[in-house]
N, C-alpha and C positions, 0 to 999 in steps of 0.2 A: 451263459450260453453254452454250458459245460455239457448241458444234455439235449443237446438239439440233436435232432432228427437227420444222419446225410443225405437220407432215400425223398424228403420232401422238398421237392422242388416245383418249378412253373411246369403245366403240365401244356401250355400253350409257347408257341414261341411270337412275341409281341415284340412287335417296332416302337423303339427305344425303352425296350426291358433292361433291369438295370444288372443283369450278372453280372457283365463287365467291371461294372465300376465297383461293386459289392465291396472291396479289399477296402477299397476310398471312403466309403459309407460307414464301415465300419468303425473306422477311426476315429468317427464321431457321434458315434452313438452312445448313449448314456448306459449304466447298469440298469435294464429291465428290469431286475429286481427293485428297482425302488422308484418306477413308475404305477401309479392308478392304473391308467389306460392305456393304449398305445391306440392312436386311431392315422389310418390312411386314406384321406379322400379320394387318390386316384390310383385305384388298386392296377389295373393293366393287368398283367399276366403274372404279379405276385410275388417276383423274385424275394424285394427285399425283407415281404412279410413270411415269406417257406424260409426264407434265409435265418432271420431274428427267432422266428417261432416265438410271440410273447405271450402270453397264458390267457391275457385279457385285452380284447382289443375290437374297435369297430372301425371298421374297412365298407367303401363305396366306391362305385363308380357308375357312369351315367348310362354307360351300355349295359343293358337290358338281357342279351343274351349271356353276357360274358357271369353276370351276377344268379343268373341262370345253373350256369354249369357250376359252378360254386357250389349252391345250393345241392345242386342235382350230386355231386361229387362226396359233399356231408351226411344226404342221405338216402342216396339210393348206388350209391356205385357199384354192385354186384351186377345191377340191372342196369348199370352204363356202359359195362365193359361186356358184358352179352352183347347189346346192341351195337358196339361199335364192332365188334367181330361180323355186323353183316354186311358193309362197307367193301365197295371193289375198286381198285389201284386203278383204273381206265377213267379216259376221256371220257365217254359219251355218260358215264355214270358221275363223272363228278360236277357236269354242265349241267343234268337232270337234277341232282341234287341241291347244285348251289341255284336255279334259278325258282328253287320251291319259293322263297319271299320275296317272289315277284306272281305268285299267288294267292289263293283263298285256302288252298289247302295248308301251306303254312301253317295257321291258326289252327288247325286238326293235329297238328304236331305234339303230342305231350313233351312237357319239361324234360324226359330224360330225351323222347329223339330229338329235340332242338339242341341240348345240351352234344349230344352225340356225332350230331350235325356238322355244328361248330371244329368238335375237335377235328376230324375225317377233311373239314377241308382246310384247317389250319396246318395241318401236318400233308395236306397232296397239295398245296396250290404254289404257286410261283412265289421262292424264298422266305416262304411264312410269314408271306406280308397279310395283317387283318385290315380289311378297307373298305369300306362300303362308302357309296355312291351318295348323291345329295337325296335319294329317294327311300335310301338306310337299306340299299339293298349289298348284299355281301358282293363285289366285282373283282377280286383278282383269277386272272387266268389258273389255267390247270398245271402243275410242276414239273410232271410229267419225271418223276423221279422213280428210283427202280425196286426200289423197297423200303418206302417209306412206315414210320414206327407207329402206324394206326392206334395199336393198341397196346398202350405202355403200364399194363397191370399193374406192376412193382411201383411206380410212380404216383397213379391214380390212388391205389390204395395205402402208403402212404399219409398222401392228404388228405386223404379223406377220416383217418385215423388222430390225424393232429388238428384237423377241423372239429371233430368228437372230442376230443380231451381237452382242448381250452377252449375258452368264452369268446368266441368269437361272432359277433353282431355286424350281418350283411346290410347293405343299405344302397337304393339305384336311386339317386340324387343328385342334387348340384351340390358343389363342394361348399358352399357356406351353410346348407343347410344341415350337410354333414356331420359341423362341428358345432351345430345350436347344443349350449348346455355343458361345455366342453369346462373342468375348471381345472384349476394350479394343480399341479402335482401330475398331468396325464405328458403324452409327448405326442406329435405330432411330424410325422414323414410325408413332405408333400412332391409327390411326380407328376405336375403339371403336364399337356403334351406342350413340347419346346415353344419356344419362341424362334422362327424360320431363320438360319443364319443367312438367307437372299431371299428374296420374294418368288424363285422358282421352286424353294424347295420346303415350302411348306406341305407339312403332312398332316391335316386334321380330319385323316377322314377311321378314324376309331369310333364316332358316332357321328349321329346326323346331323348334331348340329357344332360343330368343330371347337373349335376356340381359338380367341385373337386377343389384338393389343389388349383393348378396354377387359378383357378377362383376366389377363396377366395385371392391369394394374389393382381391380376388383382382388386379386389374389392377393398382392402385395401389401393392400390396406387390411386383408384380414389376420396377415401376419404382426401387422401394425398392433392388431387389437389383442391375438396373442400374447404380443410381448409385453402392452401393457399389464395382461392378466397375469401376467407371471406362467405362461406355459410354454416352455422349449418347443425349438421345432427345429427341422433343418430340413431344406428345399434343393432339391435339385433345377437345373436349368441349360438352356445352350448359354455360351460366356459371348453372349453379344450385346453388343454398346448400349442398349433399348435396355434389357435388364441387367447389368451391370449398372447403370446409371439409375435405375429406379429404384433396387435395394441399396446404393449407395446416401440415398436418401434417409435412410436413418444410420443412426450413427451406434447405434447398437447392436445393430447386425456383423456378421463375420461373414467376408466373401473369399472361398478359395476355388483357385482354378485348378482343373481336372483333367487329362486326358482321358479318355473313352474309346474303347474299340467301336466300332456300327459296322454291321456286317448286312444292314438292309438298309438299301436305295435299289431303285429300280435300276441307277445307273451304276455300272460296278466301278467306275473311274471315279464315284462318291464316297464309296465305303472305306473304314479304314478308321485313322483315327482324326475325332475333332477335341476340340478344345469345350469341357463343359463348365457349370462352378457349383460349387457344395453351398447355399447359403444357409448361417444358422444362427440363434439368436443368446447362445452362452459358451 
């Protein structure tokens, strides 16, 4: 990890992105060098894979746009970062723009102004919360902040330069099908979205179609199958009794608990630190 990149980072700020914890993660990551593959089914906004920078690696995730800008970041970001330089700090232009996919024009969008899109209201809307609605349309309010960092040149191009130099294979999927084909010798980071530590504060709205219980146990048995294959992994999660009690299910897992900063809830008396767990299988 000797020659990793500082300048590559999340160029998105994503609710429950892992910087925070990144020191934690670390700790148990294995030498990259003497992994096949590295693969992350639920990429988010990327921290832990701009963090690692592994040479070889297939990363997914089920939002569409988000895999989008990726793309659009690999290979066209000269003409990303033009476009986002046409973007205006005000209300009435960031309510015209976020309710385009609640139109037909939408679809008239090319890859990089969607990509473009995305950033401009990630970076102006109410504390960088990404969220969309049961109808997949983007709904958080405007930020209304006083010089927000639209266009983060140095950062985009960056990753877009470490995307070009190692093997990296994008994929907008479900997580199991992510890891069809997957064998011994690769590693696997999985960032699940949490399991709610109360039934108020659940947050699945990253795509349209969320994820619950029976998803987290659907996860837990794929881990099952990992470990019989002989493929590491280590999982992150919130440290509540539901999972806790479910990876304690096998006896060859390793469960350690985490504190974590969160600096997004809608309610600011929520943010701060909660208790997470690292789960891993060596």
């Amino acid at each position: 990890m000797k020659n990793r990149n500082k300048l590559v980072q999340p160029v998105l700020k994503w609710a429950g992105g892992k910087r925070q914890l990144l020191p934690e993660i670390e700790k148990y990551i294995p030498n990259l060098n003497e992994i096949k593959s590295y693969y992350e089914p639920f990429l988010g906004g990327g921290a832990v894979l701009f963090n690692l920078q592994p040479k070889k690696a297939i990363v997914n995730d089920t939002n569409t746009d988000l895999i989008n800008l990726y793309e659009v970041i690999k290979e066209d970001v000269d003409e990303l970062i033009e476009d986002l330089k046409k973007h205006k700090n005000n209300k009435d232009y960031f309510y015209e723009l976020r309710a385009l996919d609640r139109t037909e024009k939408y679809k008239e969008l090319s890859n990089i102004e969607r990509a473009s899109r995305i950033i401009y209201l990630n970076k102006t809307c109410f504390n960088g919360l990404f969220r969309v609605n049961k109808s997949g349309e983007f709904n958080v309010p405007f930020g209304n902040y006083k010089n927000p960092n639209i266009v983060n040149e140095i950062t985009l191009k960056a990753v877009s330069k470490y995307l070009n130099q190692a093997k990296i294979k994008f994929l907008n999927c479900d997580f199991e099908e992510a890891l069809k084909g997957i064998r011994k010798g690769s590693y696997v980071y999985f960032d699940p979205p949490y399991d709610p530590v109360s039934d108020s504060s659940s947050f699945t709205g990253y795509t349209l179609d969320g994820f619950n219980k029976s998803d987290q146990i659907r996860l837990k048995k794929l881990c099952d199958k990992l470990n019989n294959k002989g493929v590491k992994f280590l999982l992150s999660n919130s440290a509540t009794d539901f999972i806790i009690d479910l990876y304690n299910e096998n006896k060859d897992f390793k469960i350690e608990i985490v504190s974590a900063t969160r600096n997004i809830n809608a309610d600011a008396h929520k943010r701060g630190e909660i208790n997470e767990v690292l789960i891993r299988n060596y």
